[in-house]
N, C-alpha and C positions, 0 to 999 in steps of 0.2 A: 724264665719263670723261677719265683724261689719259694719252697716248701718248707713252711714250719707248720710242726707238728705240735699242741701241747692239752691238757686237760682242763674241764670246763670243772667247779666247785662241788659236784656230786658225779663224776670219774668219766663221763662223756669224753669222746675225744673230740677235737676242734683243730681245722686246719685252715692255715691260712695260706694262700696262692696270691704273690706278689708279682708286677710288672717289673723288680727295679731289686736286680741280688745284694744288695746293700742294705734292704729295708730289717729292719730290728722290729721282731714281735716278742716282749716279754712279757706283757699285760698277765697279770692273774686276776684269776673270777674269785672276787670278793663275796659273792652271796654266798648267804647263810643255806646253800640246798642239800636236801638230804640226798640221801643215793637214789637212783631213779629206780621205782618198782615197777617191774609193767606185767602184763598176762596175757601176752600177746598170746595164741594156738591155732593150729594149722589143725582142719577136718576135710576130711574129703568128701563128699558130696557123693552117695555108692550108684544114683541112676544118671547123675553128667556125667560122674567122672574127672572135674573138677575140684577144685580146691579154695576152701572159704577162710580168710583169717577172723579168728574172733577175739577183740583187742576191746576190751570193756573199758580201761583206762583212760582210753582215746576222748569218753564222755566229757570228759574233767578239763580237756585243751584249750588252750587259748583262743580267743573268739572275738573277731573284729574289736579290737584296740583301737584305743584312740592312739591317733600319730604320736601323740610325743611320750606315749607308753609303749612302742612298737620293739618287741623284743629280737625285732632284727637289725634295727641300727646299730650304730657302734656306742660305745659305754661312754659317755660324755656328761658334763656338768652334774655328777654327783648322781645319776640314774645309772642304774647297772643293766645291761640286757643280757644274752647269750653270748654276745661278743666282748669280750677285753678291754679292747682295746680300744682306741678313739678315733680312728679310721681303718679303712681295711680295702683291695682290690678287690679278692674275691675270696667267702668263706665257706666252706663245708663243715658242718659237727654234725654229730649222732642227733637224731629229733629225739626231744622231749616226751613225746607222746606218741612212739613208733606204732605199726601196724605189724611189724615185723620185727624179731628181738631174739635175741640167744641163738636157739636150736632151730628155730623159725624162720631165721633170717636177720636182713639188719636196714632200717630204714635211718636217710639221711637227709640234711635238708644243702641247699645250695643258695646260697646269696649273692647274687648277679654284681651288685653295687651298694656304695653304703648310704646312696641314696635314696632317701625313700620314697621320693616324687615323679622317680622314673621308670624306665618299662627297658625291659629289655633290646625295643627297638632304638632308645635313645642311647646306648652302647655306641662307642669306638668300635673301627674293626678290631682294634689293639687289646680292646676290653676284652671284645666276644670273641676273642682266640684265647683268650686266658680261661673263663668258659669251656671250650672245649678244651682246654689241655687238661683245666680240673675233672672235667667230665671223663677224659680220658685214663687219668691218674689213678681214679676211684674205679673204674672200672678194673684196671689192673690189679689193683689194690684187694680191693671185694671179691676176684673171682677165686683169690687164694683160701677166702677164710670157708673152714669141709660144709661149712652148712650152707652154700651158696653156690646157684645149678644156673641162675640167669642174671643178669643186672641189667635195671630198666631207669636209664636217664629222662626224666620228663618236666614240664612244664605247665602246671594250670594258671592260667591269666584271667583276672573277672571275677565278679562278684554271682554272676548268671552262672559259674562252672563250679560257683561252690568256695574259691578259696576263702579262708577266714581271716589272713594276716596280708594286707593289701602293698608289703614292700616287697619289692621286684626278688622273685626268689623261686627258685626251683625244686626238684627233689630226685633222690635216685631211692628204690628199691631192689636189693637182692634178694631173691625168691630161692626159699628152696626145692625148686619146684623147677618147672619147666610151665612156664605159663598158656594155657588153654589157647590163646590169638598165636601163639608164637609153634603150638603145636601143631595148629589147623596150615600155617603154612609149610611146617616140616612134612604132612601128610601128602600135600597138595605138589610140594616140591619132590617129594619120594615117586608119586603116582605118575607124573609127568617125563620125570627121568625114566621112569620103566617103559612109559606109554611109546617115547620117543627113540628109545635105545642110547639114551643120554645125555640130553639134552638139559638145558640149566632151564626150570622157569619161570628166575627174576630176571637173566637175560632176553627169554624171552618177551618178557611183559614191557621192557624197557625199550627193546628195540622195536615192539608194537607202536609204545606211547610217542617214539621219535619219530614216526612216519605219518601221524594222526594229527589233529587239529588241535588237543587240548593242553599241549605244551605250554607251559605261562614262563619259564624262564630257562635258556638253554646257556651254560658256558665253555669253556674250556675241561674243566676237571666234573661239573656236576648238571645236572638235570632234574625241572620241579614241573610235575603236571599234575592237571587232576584226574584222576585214573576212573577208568571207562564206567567202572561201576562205582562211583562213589557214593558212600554210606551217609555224607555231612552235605548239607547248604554248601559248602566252600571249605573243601577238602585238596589239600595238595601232598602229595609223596616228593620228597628228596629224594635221590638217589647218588653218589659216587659215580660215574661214568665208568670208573674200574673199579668193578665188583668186588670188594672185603667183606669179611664176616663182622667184624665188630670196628669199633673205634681209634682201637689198637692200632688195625692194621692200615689206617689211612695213610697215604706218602704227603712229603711234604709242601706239595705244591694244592693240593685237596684240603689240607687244613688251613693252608696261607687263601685260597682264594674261598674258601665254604664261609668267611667270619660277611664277605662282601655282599653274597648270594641268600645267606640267611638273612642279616638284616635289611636287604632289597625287601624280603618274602616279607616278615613279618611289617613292615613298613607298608604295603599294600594293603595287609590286610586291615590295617587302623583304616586304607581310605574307602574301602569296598563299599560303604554304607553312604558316603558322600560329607560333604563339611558339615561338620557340627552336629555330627552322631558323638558318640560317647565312645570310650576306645573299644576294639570289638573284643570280645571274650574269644580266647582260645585255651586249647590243648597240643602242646610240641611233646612227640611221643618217640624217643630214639629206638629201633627194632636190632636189636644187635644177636647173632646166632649165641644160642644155651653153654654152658662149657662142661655140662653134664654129658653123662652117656646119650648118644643117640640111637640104641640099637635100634628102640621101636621104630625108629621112621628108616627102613630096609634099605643101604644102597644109598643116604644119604650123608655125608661127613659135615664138618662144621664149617669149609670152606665151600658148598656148595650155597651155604644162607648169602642173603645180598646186605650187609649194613642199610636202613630208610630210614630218613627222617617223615612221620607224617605230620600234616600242621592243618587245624581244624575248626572250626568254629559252630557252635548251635546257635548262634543266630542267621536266622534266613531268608529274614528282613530288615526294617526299619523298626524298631521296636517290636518285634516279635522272635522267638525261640522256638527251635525245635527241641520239642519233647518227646522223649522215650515212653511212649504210652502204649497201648495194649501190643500191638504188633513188632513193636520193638523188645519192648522187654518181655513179654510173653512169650513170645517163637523166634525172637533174635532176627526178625526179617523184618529190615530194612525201609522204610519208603521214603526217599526223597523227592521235596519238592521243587528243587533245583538241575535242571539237567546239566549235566556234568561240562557239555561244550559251551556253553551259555558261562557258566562258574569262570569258567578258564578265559571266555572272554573277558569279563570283568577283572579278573586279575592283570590282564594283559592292559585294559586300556588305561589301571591307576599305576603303572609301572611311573619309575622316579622320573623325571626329565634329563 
């Protein structure tokens, strides 16, 4: 992998993550952009106990383009987009239109391929380990700057999940915070070790999931189920087989074989609906342990967290979505109408041939 680093026309930084150490990025961004102003602010929420960004700026953002306006392709035949250059492997800059910013944090965007017709499951394995090593990169990267307590690599896919720019692209968020989901399992993780007199319990959970029924893909280095209580229609948890805290810390036989086993997953999940549904809307949500102080969660350090990939979808049918409606977003409880061993079958019988 080769790392060039350089500036977008109103002072963003942009990196580019190549297959091939030979490759030459000198492209400059000829647009006429002024310095980006944002307003991004962190409040905290005093009866959750949670924390709300309030990013008014975000109004203003780019909103379903047409293809051949698409400010993620590369700069070609006299259009300029975000990127320089006239091709590219895989690219990260600062977003335009962050959620997070300065003292706040920093929001980024990720660009899979400079294809704009494709999806992340039509990736090389060669591609989507370039993917993760950028994922990994930025992680490192991000966890040094003082205003950054977590870093969340994700992926919204579908027009049903909300994204607004339809080429294959991802995003990471550094929080300065310790995010509320990521809290509730440092609690859970703290409680359990007490309860047990030591015991780990993502090892726990994992060594449940490999004795049970809902297993949908077991290898060498990684394991994908849908976990007993799942919250989505077709919900499945990644896991490492050997337990790390973040991205970081994966060996290198877990990132050589993760690029095979991801695009397996995500490949199923285009046929869960059957031929000639529409590609299915999902969320790929990386869980990586905080790099902030842990005291509040007692007895727990940051190698006790398990790295998970979760991968998700709100559709539950064939033309139908699950929506977040009163009992969801109201009281945060859950109802699905998918049972979790049924899910995990159906992943299991559109596996590849």
């Amino acid at each position: 992998m080769k790392k060039t680093s350089t500036r977008l026309a109103d002072g963003r930084e942009l990196i580019y993550y190549d297959l091939h150490d030979d490759t030459v990025r000198d492209a400059v961004d000829k647009r006429p952009l002024e310095r980006t102003v944002t307003t991004s602010e962190v409040r905290r929420d005093p009866l959750l106990g949670d924390s709300v960004a309030i990013a008014s700026h975000r109004q203003g953002r780019t909103y379903h383009p047409p293809a051949d306006e698409c400010p993620l392709c590369p700069s070609q035949d006299g259009r300029l987009s975000e990127i320089p250059d006239s091709s590219y492997d895989v690219v990260v800059f600062e977003n335009r239109f962050p959620s997070l910013a300065g003292d706040s944090g920093r929001c980024e965007v990720v660009c899979f391929t400079s294809d704009h017709n494709a999806s992340f499951a039509d990736l090389t394995e060669e591609q989507a380990r370039l993917v993760l090593d950028a994922w990994t990169d930025r992680t490192a990267e991000l966890s040094h700057l003082p205003s950054v307590e977590q870093v969340f690599c994700f992926e919204n896919r579908g027009a049903e999940i909300g994204v607004t720019l339809g080429h294959p692209h991802g995003q990471i968020y550094a929080y300065p915070f310790t995010t509320p989901r990521t809290a509730l399992m440092l609690r859970s993780l703290a409680a359990h070790k007490d309860a047990t007199g030591g015991e780990n319990l993502f090892d726990s959970v994992v060594e449940s999931e490999l004795a049970g029924d809902r297993i949908v893909l077991l290898t060498e280095h990684w394991v994908a189920f849908v976990p007993y209580a799942a919250h989505w229609p077709y919900e499945v948890h990644l896991y490492p087989r050997r337990r790390v805290p973040d991205l970081l810390a994966l060996d290198e036989d877990a990132r050589t074989e993760f690029s095979q086993v991801y695009l397996e997953l995500l490949r199923r999940f285009d046929r869960i609906f059957g031929e000639g549904e529409p590609p299915t809307p999902y969320i790929a949500a990386w869980h990586q342990a905080p790099f902030g102080a842990l005291e509040e969660f007692e007895g727990v350090n940051r190698d006790d967290f398990a790295l998970h990939l979760e991968l998700f979808t709100i559709r539950r049918t064939s033309g139908k979505l699950k929506f977040l409606a009163g009992s969801e977003s109201g009281m945060n409880v859950f109802i699905n109408d998918v049972p979790p061993e049924r899910a995990a079958e159906r992943l299991r019988e559109v596996a590849s041939s």
